[in-house]
MMTF fields as JSON, N, C-alpha, C and O atoms, coordinates in Angstrom:
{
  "mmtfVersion": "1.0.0",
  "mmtfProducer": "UNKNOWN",
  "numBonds": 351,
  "numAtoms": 352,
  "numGroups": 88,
  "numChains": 1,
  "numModels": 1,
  "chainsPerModel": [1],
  "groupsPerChain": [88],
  "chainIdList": ["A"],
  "bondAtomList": [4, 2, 8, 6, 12, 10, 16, 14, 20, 18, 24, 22, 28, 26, 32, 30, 36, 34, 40, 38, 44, 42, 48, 46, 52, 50, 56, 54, 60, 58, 64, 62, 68, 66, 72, 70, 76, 74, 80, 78, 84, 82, 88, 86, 92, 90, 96, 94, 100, 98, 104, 102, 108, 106, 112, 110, 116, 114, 120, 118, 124, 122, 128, 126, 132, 130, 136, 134, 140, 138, 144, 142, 148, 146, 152, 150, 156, 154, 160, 158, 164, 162, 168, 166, 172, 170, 176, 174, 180, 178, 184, 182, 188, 186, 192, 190, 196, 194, 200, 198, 204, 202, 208, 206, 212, 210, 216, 214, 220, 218, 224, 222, 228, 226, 232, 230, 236, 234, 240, 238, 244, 242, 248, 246, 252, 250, 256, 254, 260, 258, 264, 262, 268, 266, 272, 270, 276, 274, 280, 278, 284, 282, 288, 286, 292, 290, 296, 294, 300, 298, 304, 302, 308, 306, 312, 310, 316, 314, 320, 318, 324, 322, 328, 326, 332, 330, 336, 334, 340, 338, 344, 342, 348, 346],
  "bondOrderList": [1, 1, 1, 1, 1, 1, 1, 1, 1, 1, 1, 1, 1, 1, 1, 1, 1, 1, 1, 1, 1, 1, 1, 1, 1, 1, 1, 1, 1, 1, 1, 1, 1, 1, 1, 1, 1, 1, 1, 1, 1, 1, 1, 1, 1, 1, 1, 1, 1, 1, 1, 1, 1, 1, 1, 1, 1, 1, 1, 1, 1, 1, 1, 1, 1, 1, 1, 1, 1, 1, 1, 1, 1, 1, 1, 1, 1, 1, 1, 1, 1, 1, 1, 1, 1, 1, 1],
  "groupList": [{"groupName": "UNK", "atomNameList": ["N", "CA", "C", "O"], "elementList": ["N", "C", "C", "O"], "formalChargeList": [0, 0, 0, 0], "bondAtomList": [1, 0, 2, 1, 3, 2], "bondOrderList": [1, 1, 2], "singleLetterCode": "X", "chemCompType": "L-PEPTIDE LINKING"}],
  "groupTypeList": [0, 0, 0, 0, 0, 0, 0, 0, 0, 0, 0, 0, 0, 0, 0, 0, 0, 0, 0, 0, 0, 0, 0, 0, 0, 0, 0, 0, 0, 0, 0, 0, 0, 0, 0, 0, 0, 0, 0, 0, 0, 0, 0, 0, 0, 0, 0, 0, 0, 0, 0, 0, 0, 0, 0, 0, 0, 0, 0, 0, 0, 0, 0, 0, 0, 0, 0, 0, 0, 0, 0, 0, 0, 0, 0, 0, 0, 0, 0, 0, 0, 0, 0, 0, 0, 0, 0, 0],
  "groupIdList": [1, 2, 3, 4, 5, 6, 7, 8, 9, 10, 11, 12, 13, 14, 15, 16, 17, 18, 19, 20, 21, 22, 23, 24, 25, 26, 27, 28, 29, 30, 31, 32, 33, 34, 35, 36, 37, 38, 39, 40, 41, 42, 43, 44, 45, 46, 47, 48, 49, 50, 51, 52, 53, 54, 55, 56, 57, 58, 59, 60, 61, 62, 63, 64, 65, 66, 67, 68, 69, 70, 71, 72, 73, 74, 75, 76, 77, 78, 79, 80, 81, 82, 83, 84, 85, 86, 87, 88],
  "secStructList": [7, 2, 2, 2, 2, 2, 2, 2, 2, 2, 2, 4, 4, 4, 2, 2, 2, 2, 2, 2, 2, 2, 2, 2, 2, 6, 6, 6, 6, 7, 7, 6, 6, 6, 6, 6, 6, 6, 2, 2, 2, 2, 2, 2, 2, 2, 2, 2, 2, 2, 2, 2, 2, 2, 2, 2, 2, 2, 2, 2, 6, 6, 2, 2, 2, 2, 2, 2, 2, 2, 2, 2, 2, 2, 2, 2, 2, 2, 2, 2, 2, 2, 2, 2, 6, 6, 7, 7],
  "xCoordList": [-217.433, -218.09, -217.364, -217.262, -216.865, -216.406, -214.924, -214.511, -214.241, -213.246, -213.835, -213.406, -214.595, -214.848, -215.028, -214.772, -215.697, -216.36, -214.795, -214.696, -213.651, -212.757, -211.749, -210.911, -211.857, -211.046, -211.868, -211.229, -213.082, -213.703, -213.447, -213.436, -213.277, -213.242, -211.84, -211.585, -210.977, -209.579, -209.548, -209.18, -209.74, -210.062, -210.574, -210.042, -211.947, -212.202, -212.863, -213.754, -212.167, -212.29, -211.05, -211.224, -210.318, -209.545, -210.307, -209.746, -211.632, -212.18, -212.427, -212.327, -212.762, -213.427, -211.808, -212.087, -210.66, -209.392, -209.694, -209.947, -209.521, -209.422, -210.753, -210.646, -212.019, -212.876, -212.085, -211.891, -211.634, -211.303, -210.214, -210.326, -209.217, -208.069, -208.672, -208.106, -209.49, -210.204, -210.946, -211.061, -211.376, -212.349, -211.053, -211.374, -210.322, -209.284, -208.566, -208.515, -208.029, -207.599, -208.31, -207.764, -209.835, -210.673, -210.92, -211.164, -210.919, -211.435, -209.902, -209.94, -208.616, -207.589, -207.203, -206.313, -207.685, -207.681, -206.002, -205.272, -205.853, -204.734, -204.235, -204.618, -203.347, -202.994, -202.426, -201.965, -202.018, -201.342, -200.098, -199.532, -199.14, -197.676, -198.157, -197.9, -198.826, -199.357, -199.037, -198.012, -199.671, -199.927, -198.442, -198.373, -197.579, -196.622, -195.286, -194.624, -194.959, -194.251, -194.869, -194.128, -195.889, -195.793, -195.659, -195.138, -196.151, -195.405, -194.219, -193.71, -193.605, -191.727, -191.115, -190.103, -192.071, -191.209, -191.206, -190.321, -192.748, -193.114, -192.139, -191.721, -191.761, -191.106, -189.793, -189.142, -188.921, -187.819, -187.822, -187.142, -188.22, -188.586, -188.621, -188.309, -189.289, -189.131, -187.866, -187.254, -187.311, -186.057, -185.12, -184.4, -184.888, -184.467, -184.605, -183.797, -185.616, -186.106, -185.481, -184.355, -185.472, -185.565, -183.918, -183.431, -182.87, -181.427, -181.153, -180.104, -182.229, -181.533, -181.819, -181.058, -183.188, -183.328, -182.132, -181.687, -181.8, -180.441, -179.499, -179.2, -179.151, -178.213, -178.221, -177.136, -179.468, -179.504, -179.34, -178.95, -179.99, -179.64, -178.633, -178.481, -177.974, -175.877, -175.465, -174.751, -176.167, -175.429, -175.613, -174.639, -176.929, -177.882, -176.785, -176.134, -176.693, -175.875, -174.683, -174.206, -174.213, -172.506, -172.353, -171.316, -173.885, -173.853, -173.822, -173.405, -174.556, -174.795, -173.578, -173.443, -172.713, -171.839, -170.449, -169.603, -170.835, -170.063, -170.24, -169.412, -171.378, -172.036, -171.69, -171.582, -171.596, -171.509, -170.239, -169.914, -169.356, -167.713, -167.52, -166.787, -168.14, -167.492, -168.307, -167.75, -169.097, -169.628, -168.495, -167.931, -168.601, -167.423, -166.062, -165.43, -165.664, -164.295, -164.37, -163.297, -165.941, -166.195, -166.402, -166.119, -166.792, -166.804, -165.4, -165.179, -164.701, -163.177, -162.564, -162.013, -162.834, -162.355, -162.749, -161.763, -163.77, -164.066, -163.821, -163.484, -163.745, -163.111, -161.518, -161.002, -160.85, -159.588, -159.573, -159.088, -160.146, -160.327, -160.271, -159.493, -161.788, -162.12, -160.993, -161.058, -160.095, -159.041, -158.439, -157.56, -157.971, -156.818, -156.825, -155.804, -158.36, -158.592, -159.088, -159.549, -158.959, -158.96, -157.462, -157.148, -156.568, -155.312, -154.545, -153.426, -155.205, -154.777, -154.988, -154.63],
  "yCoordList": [65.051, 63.812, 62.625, 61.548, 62.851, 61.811, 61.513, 60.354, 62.363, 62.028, 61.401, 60.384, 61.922, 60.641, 59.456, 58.57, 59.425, 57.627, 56.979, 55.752, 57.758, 56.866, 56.955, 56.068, 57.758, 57.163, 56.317, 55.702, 56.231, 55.278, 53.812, 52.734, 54.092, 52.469, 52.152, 51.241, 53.08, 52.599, 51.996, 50.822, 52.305, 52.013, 51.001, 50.224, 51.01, 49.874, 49.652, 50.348, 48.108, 47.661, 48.665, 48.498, 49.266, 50.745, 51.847, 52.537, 52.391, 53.26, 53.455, 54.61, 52.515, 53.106, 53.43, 53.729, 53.449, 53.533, 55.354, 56.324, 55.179, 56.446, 57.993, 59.185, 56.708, 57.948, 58.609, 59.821, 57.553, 58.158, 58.978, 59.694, 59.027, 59.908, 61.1, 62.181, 61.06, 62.469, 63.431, 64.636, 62.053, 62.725, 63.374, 64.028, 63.159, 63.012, 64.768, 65.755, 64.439, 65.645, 67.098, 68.18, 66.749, 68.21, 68.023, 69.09, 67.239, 67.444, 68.229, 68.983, 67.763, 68.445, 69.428, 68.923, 70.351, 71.363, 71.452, 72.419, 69.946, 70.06, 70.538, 70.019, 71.565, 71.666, 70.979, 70.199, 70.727, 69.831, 69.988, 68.904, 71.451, 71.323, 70.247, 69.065, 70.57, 69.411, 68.056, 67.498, 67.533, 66.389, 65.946, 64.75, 66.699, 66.351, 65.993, 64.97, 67.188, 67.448, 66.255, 66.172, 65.303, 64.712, 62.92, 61.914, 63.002, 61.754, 61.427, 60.312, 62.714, 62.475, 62.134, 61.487, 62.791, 62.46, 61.06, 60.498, 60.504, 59.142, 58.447, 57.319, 59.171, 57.647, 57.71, 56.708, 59.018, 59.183, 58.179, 57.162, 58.28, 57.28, 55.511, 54.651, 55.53, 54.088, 53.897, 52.973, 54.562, 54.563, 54.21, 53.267, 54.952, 54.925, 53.622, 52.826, 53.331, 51.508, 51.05, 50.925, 50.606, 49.521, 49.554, 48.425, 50.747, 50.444, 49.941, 49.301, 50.089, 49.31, 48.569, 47.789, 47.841, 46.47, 45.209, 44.254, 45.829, 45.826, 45.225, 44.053, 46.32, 46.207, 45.368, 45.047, 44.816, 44.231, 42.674, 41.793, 42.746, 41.421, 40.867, 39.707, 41.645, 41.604, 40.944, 39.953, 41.83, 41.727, 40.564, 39.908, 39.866, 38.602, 37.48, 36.625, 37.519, 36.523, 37.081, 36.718, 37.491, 37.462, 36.631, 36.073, 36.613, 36.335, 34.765, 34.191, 34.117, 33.259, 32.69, 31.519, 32.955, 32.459, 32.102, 31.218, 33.34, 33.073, 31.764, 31.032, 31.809, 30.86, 29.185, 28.293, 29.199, 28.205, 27.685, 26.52, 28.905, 28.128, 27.584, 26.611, 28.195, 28.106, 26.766, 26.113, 26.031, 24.828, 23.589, 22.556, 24.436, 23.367, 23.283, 22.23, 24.358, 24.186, 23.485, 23.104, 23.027, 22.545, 21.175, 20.225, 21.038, 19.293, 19.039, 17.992, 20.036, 19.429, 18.596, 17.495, 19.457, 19.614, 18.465, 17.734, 17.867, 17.06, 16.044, 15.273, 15.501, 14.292, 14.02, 12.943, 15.364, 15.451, 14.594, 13.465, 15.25, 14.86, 13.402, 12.796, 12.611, 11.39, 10.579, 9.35, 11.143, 10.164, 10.408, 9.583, 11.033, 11.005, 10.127, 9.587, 9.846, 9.153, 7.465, 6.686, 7.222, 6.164, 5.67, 4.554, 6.405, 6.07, 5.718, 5.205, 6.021, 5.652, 4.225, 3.678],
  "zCoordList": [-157.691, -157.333, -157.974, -157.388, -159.192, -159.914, -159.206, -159.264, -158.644, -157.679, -156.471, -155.926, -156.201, -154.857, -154.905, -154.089, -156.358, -156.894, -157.163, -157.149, -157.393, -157.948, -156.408, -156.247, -155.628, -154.621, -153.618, -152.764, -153.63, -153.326, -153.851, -153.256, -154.952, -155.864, -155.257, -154.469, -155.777, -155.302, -153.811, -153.856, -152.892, -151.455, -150.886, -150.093, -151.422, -150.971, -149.88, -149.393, -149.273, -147.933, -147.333, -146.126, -147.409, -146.891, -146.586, -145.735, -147.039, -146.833, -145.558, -145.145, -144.74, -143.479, -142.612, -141.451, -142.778, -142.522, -142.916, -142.202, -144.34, -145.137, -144.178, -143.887, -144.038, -143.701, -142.2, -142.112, -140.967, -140.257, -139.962, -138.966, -140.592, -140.964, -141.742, -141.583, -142.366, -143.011, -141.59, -141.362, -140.78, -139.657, -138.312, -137.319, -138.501, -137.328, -137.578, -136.845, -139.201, -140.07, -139.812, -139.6, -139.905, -139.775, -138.266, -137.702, -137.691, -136.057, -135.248, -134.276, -136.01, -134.705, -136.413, -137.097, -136.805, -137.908, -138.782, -139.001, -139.122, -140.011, -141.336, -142.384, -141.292, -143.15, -143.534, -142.7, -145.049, -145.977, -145.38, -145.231, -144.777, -144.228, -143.046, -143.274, -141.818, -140.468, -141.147, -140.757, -141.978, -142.102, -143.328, -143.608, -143.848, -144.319, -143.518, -143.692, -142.459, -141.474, -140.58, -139.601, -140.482, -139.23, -140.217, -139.737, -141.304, -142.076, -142.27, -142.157, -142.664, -142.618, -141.289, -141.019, -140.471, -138.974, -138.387, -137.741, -138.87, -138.723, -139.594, -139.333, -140.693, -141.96, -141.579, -141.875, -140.732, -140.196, -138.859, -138.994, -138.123, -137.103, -137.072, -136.248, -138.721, -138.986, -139.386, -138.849, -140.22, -140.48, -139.655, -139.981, -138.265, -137.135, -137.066, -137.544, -136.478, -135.86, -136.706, -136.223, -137.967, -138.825, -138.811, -138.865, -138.742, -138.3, -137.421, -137.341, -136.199, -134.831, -134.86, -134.286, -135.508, -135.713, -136.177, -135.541, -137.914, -138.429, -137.328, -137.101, -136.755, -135.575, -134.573, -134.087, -134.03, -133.368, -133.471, -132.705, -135.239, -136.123, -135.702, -135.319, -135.766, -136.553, -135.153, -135.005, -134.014, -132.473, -132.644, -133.014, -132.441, -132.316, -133.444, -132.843, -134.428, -134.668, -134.693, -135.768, -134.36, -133.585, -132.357, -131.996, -131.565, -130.428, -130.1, -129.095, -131.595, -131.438, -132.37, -132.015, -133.308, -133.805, -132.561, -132.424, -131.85, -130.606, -129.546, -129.004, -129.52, -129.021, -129.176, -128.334, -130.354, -131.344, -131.286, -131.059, -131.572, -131.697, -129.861, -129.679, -128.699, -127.436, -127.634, -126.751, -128.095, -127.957, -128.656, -128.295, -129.832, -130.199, -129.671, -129.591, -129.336, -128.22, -127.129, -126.661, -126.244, -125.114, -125.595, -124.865, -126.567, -127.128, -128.166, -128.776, -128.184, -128.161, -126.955, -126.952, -125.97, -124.474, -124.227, -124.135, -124.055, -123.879, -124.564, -123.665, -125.446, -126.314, -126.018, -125.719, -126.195, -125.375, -124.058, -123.991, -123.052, -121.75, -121.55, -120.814, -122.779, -122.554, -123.342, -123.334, -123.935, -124.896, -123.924, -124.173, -122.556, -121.922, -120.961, -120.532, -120.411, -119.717, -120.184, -119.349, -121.161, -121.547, -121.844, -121.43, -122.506, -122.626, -121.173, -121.158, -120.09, -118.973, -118.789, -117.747]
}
């Protein structure tokens, strides 16, 4: 009992989180391997995401550094252009 009072305390406003994962656990009849084997697969998974995220970062400003220099080459171009046509 005195374990329940203290993961209760710990919990909290989390408990009603906590009660239904307890209810979920005994309703589809999970063991401690079930429920270990399906956290790693979940934290492997995030893992996954959170590299392609990464990745997609990197793409995303490459894309836009790219971006960036073709702007300033086009407002070269242009100043060029307008000094040529004024020197006329």
């Amino acid at each position: 009992m005195g374990c329940l009072v203290k993961i209760y305390n710990n919990l909290k406003k989390d408990f009603p989180v906590f009660f239904y994962l307890y209810q979920r656990v005994k309703k589809e009849g999970l063991n401690n391997q079930d429920i270990t084997v399906m956290v790693k697969s979940q934290q492997q998974q995030l893992i996954d995401l959170e590299h392609r995220v990464d990745l997609y970062n990197d793409f995303i400003r490459g894309q836009q550094l790219q971006k960036q220099q073709l702007e300033k080459d086009i407002a070269i171009k242009e100043i060029d252009r307008y000094d040529k046509i004024s020197l006329l």
